[in-house]
LUMDO-437185 format. One record per residue: x negated, y, z negated of N, C-alpha, C in turn. Coordinates in steps of 0.1 Angstrom, whole numbers, plus 2048, in hexadecimal, padded with zeros to 3 digits. Layout:
% LUMDO-437185
XYZXYZXYZ/...
END
This chain:
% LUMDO-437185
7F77F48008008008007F780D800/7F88188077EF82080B7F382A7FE/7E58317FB7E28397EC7F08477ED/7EF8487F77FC8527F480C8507F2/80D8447F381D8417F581A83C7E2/81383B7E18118337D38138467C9/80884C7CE8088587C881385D7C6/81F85C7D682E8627D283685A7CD/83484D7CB83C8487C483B8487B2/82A84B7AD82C84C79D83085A79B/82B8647A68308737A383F86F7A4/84886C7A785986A7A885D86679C/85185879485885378A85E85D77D/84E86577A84986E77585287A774/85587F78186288878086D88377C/87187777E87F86F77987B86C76C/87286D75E87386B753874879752/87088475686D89374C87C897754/88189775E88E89B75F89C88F75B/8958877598A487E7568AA874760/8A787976B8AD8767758A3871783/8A386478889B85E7908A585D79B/8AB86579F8B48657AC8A886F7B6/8A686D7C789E8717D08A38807CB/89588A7CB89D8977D089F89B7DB/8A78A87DD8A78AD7EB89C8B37EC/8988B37F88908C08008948C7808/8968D780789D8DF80D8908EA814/8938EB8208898F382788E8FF82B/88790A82988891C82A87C920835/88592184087C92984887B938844/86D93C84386E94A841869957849/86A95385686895A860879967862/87496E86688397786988E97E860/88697F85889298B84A88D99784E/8969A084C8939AE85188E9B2846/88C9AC8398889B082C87B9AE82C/8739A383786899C83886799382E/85E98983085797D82D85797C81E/855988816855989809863985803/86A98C80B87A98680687D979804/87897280E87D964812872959805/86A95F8038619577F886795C7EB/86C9697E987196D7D687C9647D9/8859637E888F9577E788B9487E0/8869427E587D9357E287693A7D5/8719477CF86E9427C187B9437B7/8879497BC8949487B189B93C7B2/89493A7BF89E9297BE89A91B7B8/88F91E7B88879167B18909097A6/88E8FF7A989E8F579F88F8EA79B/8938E17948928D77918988C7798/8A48CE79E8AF8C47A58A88C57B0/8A18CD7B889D8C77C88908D07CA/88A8CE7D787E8D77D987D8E37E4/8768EA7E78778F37F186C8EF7F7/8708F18068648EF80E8648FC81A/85B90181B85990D82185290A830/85B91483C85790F847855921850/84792085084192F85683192E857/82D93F85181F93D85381B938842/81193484180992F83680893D82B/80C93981C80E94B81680094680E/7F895180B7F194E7FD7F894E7F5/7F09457E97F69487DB80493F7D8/80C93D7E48189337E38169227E1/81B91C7D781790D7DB8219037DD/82A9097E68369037EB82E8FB7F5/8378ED7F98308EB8068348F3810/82C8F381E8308F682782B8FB834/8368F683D8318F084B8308FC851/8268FF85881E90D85B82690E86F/82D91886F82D91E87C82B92B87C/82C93388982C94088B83694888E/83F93D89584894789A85C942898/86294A89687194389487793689C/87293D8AD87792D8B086D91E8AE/8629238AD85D9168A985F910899/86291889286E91C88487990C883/87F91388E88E90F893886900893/87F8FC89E8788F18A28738E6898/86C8ED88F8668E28858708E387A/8778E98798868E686D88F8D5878/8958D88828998CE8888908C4886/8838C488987E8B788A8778B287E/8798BF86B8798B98648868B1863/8938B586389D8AD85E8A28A4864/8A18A587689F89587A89888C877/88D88D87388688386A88588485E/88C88985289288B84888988683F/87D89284787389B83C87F8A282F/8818A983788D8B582A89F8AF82E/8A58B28248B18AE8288BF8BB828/8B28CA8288BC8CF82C8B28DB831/8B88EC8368AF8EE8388B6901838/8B090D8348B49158358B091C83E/8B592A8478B092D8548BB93A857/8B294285C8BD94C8638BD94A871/8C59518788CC95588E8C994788E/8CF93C8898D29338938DD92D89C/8DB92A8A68E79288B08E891B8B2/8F791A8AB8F99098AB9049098B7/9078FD8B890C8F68C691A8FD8C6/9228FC8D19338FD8CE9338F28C6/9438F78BF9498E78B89418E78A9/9368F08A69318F289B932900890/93990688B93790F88393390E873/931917870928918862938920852/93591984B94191E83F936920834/93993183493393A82B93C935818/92F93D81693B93D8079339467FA/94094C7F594095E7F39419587E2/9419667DD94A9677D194F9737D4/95F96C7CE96597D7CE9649867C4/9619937C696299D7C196599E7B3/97399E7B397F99F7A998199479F/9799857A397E97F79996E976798/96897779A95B96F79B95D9627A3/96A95E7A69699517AB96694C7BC/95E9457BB9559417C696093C7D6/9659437DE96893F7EC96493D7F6/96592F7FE95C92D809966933819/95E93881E96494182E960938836/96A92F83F96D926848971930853/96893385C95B932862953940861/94594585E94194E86293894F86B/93194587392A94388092A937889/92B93C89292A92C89B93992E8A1/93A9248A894E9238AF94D9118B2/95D9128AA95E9008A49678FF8B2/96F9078BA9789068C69779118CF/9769148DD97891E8E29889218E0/98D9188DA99E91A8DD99B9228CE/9A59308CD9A59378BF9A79338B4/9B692A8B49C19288AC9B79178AA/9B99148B39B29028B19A19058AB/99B9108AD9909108A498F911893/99991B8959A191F8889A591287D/9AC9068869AF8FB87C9A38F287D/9998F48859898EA8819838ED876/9848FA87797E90286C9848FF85F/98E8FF85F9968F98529938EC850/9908E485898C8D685297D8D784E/9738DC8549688DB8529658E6844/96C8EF83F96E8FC8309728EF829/97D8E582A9828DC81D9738CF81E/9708CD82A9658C18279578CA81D/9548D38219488DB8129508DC807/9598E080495F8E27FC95D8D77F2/9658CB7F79668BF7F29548BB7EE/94C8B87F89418B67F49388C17EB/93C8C97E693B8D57DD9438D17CF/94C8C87D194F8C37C095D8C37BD/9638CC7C79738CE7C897B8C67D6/9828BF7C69878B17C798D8B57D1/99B8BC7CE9A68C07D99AA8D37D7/9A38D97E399C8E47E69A98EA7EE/9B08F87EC9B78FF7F19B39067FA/9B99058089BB90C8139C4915813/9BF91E81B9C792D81E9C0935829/9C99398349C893D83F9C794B840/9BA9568469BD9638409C796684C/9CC97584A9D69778549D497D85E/9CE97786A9C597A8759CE974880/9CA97688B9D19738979D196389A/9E095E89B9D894F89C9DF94A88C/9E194E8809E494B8739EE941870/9F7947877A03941876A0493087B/A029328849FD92588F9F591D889/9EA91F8809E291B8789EA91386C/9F091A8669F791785AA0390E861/A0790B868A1790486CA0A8F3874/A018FA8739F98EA8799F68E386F/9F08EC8609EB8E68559FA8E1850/A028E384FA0F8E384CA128D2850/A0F8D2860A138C5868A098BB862/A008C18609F68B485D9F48B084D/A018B9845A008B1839A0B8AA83A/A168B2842A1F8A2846A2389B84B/A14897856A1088A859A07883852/A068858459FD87F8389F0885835/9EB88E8389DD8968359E089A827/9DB8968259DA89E8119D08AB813/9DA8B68129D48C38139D98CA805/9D88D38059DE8DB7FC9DA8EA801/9E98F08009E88FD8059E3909800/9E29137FF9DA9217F59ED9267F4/9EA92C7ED9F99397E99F29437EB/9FB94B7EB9FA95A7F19F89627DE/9F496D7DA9F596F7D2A0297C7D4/A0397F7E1A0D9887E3A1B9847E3/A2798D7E3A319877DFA3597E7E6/A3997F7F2A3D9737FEA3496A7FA/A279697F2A2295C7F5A1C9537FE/A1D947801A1694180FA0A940812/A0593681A9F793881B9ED93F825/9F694582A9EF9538319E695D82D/9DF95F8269D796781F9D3975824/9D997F8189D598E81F9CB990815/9C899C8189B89A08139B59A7804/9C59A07FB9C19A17EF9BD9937E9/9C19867F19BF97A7EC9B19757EC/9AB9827F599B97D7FA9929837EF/99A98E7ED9909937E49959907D4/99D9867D699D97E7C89989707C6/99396B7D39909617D299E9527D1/9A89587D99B294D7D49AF9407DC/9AC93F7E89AB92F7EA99B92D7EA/99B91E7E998A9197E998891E7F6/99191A80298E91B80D995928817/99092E81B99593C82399193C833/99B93783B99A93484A99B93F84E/99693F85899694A86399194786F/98A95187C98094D880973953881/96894E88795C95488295A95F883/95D96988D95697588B95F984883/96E97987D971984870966979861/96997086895E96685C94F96C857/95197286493B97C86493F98885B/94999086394999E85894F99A84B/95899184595799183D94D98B833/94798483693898182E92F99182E/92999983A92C9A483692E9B182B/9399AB82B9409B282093E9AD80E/93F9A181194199F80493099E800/92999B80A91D99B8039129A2802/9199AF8099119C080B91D9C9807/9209C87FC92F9D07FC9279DB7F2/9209D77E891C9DE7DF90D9E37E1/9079DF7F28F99E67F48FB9F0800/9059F38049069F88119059F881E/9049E881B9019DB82B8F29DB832/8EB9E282B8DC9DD8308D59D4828/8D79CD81C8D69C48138E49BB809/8E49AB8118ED9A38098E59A37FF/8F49A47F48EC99F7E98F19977DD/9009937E59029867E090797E7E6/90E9737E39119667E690995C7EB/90D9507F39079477F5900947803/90294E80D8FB95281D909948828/90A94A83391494583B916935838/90C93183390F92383390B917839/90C90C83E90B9038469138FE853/90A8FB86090F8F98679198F186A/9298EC86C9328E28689358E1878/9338D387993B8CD8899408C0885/9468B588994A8AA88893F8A0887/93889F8949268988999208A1896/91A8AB88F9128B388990F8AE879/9018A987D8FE8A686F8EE8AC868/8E78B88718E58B98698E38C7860/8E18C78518E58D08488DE8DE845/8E58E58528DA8F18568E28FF850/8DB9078448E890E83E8DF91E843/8E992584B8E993484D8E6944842/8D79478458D995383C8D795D847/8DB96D8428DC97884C8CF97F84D/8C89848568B898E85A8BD99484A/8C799B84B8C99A483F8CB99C82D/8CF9928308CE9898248C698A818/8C399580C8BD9948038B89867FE/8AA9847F48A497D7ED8B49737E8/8BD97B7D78C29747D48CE96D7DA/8D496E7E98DB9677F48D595C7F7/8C79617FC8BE9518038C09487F5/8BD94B7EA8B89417E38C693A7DF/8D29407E18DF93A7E08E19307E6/8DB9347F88DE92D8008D491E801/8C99207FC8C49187FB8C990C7EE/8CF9127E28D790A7DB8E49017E2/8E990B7EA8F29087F08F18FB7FC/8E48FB8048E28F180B8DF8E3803/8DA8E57F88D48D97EF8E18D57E8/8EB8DC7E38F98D87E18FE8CD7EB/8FE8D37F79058C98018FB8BB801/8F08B97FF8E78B28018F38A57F4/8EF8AF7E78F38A27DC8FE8A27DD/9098A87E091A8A57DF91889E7ED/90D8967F991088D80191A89180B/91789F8119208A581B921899826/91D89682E91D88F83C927887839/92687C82C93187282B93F877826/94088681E94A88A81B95288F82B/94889983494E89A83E952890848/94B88484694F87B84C95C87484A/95E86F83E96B86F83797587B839/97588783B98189183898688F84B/97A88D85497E88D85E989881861/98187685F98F86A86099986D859/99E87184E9A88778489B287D84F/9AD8838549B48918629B488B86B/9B18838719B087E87C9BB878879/9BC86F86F9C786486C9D686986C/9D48758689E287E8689E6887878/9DF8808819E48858929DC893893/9D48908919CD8A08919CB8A389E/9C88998AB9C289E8B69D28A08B8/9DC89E8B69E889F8BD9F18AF8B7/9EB8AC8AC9EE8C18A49E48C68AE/9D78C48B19D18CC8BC9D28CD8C7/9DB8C58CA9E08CD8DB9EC8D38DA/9F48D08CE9FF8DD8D19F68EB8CC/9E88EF8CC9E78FA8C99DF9028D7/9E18FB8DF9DD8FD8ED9E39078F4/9DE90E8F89E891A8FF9F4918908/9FF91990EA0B917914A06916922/A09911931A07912939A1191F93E/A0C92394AA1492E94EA1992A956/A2992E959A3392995FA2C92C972/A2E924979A2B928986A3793498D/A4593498DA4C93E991A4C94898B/A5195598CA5296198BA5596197D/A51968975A5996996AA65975969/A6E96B962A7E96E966A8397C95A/A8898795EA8B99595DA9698F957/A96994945AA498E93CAA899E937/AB59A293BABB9AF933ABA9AB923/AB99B591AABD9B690AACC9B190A/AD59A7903ADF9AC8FFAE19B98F6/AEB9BA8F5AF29CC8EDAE99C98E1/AE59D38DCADA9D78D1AE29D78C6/ADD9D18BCAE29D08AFAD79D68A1/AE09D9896AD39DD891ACD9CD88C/ABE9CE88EABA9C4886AB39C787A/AB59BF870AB39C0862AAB9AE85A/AA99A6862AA399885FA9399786B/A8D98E869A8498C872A7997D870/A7797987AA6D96F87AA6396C87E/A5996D87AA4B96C87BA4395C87F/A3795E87CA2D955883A2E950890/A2E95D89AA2D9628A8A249618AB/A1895F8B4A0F96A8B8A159758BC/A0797A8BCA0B9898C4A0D9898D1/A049808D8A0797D8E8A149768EC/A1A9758E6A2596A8E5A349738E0/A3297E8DAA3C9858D2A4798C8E3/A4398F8ECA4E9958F7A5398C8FE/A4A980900A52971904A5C9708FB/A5A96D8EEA659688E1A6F9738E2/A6D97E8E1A7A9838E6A829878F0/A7A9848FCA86981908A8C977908/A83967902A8B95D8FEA9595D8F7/A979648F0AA59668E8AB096D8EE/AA997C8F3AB39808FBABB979906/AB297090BAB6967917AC295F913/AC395C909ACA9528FDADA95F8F3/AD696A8F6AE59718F4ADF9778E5/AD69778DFAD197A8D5AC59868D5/AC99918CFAC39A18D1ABA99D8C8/AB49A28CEA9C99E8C2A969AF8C8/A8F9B28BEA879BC8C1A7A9B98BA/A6F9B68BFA619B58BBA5B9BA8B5/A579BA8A6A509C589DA409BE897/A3B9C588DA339BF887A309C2878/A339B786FA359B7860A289B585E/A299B584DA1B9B7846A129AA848/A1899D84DA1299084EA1098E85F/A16995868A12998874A1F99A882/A1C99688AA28999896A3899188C/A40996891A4F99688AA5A994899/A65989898A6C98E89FA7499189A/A7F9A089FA889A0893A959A0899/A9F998892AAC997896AB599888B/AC199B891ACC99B880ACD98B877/ACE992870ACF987862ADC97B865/AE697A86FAF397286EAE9969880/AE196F886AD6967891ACE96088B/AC896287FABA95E87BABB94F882/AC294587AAC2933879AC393488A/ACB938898AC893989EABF9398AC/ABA9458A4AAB94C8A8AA29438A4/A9E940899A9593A892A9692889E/A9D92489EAA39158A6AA091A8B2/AA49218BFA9D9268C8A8A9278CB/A8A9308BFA799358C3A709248C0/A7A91B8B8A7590F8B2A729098C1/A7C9068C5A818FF8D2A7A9018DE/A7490D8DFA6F9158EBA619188EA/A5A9158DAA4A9108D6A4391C8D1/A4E92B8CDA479378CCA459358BD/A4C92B8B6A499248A7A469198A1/
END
């Protein structure tokens, strides 16, 4: 047996009597090329993160004075380069990194604390695109926010949809797929209507584990919450964008910003080594069959865009105007002057508005059941 395998195997014992614990550590790797803070940033990162639970391995130029290991490049993409082909050969088993561009079908779920309540929310998605289809990216991203979640320690993790374009449609899919057997559980609104649409007081309370959207309100709000109190040229809290999440994406590459302060990197670096021990790949592997099991590819093509009729589209008069005083929602917006010519078409007066949760159609209160059965029928609901 060659003198060094022997060497790391009594150094392991050794750590497993003085910590307790003889389970493998992680190795998590911090490229530290590319902070707009410089190189000094990304090493006070790696000295506050410093754990007992796993190790840091540093991937740049060689620092004095540091005695982290680490694999010596020059420049970010060769960065990029020897991080991939540490964790395909699972040198490290996870790895931190800023600008990197992951595949379609892959986005990254940040995770904040809010403001108002200290409690920790993860943003499904803030980089990457899980679908070019909006609404259908929107519910990937909701499965891949509940798969960290879960592998983060939270058994059964609350979803909630912010109220973005696309929301509604979101929520009536999560809806479908918990009653086709998906064990989900929804967020509540803290506002009075309720629901799991989330406006922008739920966010800054932190009410669901999980806060859908898509990525690039996902970007500004990381942004926000984690430059709110420096003036956006320095994050300076939370955990950094997160990890890249695809279905066949395995591996555990977690997102910090050029602008990302010391104490963010070192979060994020906690944060990659979390997914490492909570055993992300198999939890995501599991949440996917889950969803899958409950018709998920079949909720994904009703979120497909409509085909457009080949003939002319057909010129419907208003019936006689009534006042309206009732209205129904989870429209899109692109979809709100179709829904109400369909009605009109149908002998039923609709005028298109937009309430505090988003586009509205509004009809009299003795139409609603109606209306509501129509827009059902005709797919605008």
């Amino acid at each position: 047996m060659p003198k060094n395998i022997i060497a790391e195997a009594l150094l392991e014992i050794a750590e497993g009597i003085e910590s307790g614990s003889f389970a493998k550590k992680p190795k998590i790797g911090l490229t530290i090329l590319g902070s707009e803070h410089g190189v000094e940033n990304m090493l006070e990162a790696a000295r506050l993160a410093k754990s007992p639970a796993y190790d840091i391995v540093l991937i740049g130029p060689k620092q004095e004075g540091c005695d982290l290991e680490t694999y010596e490049v020059s420049s970010e993409e060769e960065a990029h380069k020897k991080m991939e082909e540490l964790l395909d050969k699972k040198v490290i088993d996870g790895c931190v990194t800023l600008h990197y561009t992951f595949p379609i079908g892959v986005s990254t779920i940040g995770r904040v604390v809010a403001p108002s309540t200290g409690r920790e929310m993860l943003i499904a998605t803030t980089t990457g695109t899980s679908s070019l289809n909006r609404v259908e990216g929107m519910l990937r991203n909701a499965i891949a926010g509940v798969s960290v979640a879960k592998s983060l320690g939270i058994e059964k993790p609350t979803v909630g949809v912010l109220n973005v374009d696309g929301a509604k449609q979101v929520e009536r899919a999560l809806e479908t797929l918990i009653e086709n057997g998906y064990d989900l559980e929804l967020a509540e609104s803290v506002r009075a209507d309720g629901g799991a649409v989330l406006r922008g007081n739920d966010i800054l309370r932190g009410v669901p584990d999980v806060c859908v959207t898509d990525s690039l309100t996902g970007n500004i709000l990381m942004k926000v919450f984690s430059a709110f109190s420096t003036g956006g040229s320095y994050e300076a809290t939370g955990f950094g964008y997160g990890p890249g999440v695809g279905k066949d994406f395995d591996r555990n590459i977690c997102i910090v910003s050029r602008a990302s302060g010391a104490p963010v990197v070192a979060h994020a670096i906690k944060y990659a080594a979390d997914l490492v021990m909570g055993n992300f790949n198999k939890v995501k592997a599991d949440e996917y069959k889950a969803v899958e099991g409950a018709s998920f590819d079949k909720v994904i093509e009703t979120l497909q865009p409509k085909k457009e009729a080949a003939e002319e589209t057909e010129t419907v008069e208003a019936p006689p105007k009534e006042i309206v005083t009732d209205s129904i929602s989870g429209i899109e917006i692109l979809d709100l002057e179709d829904a109400v010519q369909a009605l009109w078409k149908e002998g039923i007066y609709a005028e298109s508005g937009m309430g505090c949760t988003g586009p509205i159609v509004m009809i009299t209160e003795a139409n609603h059941a109606k209306a509501e059965e129509i827009l059902k029928d005709k797919g605008f609901i």
